[in-house]
C-alpha positions as a Markdown table, in Angstrom:
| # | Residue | x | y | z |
|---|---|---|---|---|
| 1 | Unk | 8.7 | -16.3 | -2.0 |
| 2 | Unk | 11.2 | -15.0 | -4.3 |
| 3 | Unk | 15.0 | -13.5 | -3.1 |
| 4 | Unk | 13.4 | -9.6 | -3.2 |
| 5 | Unk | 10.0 | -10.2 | -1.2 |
| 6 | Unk | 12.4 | -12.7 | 1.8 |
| 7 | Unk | 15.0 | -9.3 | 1.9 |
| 8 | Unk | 11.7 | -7.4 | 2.1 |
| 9 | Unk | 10.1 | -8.9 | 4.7 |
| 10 | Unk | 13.3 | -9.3 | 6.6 |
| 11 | Unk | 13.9 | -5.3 | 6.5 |
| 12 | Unk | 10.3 | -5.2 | 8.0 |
| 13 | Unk | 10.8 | -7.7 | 10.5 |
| 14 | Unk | 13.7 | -6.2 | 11.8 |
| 15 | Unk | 12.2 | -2.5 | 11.7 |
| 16 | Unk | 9.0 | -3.1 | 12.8 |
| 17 | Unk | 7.5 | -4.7 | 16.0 |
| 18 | Unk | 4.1 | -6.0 | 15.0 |
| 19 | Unk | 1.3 | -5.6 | 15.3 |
| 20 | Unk | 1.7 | -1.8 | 14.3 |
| 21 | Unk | 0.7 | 1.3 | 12.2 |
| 22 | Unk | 1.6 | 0.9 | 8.9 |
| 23 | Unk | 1.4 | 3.7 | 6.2 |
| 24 | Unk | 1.2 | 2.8 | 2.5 |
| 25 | Unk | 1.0 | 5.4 | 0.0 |
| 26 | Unk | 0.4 | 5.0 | -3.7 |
| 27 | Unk | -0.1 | 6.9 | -7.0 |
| 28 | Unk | -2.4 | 5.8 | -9.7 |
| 29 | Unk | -4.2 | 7.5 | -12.7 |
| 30 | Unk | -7.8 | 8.8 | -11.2 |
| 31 | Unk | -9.3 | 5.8 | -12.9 |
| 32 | Unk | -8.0 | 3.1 | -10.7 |
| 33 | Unk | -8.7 | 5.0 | -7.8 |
| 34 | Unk | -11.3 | 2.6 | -6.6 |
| 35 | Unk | -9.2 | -0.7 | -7.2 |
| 36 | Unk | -6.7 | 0.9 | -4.5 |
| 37 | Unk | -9.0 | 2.1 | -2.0 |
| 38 | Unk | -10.7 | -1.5 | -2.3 |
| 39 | Unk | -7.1 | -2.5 | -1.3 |
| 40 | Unk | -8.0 | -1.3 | 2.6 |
| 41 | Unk | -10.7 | -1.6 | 5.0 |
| 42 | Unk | -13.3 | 1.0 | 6.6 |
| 43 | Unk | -11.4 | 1.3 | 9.8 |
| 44 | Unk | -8.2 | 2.4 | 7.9 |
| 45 | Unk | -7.1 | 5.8 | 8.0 |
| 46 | Unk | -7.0 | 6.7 | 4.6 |
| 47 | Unk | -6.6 | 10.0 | 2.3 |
| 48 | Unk | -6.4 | 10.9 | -1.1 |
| 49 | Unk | -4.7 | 14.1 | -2.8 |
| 50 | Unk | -5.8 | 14.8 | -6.9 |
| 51 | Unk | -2.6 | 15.7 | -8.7 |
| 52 | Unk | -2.3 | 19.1 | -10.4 |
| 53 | Unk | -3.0 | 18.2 | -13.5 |
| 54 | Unk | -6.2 | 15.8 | -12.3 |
| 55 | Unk | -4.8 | 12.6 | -14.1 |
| 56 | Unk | -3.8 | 11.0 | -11.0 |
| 57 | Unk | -4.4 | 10.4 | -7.5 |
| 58 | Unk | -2.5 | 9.7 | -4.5 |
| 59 | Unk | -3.4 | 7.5 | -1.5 |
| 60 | Unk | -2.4 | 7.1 | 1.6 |
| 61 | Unk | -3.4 | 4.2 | 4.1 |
| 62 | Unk | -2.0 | 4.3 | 7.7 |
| 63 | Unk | -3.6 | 0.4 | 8.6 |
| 64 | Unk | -3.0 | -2.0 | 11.8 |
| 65 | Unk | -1.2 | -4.8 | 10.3 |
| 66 | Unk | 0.0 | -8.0 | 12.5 |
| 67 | Unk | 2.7 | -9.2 | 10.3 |
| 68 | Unk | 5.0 | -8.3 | 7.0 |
| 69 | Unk | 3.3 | -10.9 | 5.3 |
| 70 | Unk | 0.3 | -8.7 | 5.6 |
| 71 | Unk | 1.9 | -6.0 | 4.1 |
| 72 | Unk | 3.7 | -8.1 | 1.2 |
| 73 | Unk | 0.1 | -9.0 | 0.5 |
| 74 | Unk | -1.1 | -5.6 | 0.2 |
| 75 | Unk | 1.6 | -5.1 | -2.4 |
| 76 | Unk | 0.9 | -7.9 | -3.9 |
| 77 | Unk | -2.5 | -6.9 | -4.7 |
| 78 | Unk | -1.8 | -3.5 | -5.2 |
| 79 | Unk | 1.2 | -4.8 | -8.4 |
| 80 | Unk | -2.2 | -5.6 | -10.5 |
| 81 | Unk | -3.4 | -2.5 | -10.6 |
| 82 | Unk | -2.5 | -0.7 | -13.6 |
| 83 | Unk | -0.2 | 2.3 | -13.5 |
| 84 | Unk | 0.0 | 2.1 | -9.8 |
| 85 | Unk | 3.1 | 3.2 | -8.5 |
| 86 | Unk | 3.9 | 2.2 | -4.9 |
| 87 | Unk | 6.0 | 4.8 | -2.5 |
């Protein structure tokens, strides 16, 4: 795990008591909008809002997740989707 991801997961160690809600939110062009919803599960509470323009699409996740490695993973994933842009 490199310097960035440790600092990462230690700001969500020390600001979140796991297991909890976690809400991840991402932009991506409408094309890729089925790479990031394949990113979550069924159970997930997630939305999706077409941008003005209808070139991209945003998604929001709120998932249970037990641990920061969880969500470092979902990141993770989510960094080989192209044009995604994590908020």
């Amino acid at each position: 795990m490199n310097t960035t991801h440790q600092q990462f997961k230690q700001t969500l160690d020390q600001t979140h008591a796991w297991p909890c809600q976690y809400m991840f939110k991402f932009i991506v062009p409408v094309e890729q909008k089925k790479e990031v919803l394949n990113l979550f599960q069924e159970q997930d509470a997630i939305s999706t809002r077409l941008s003005r323009n209808g070139m991209y699409v945003s998604v929001t996740a709120k998932c249970r997740v037990h641990s920061s490695e969880e969500v470092i993973a979902v990141y993770e994933a989510a960094s080989g989707i192209q044009g995604i842009v994590s908020l």
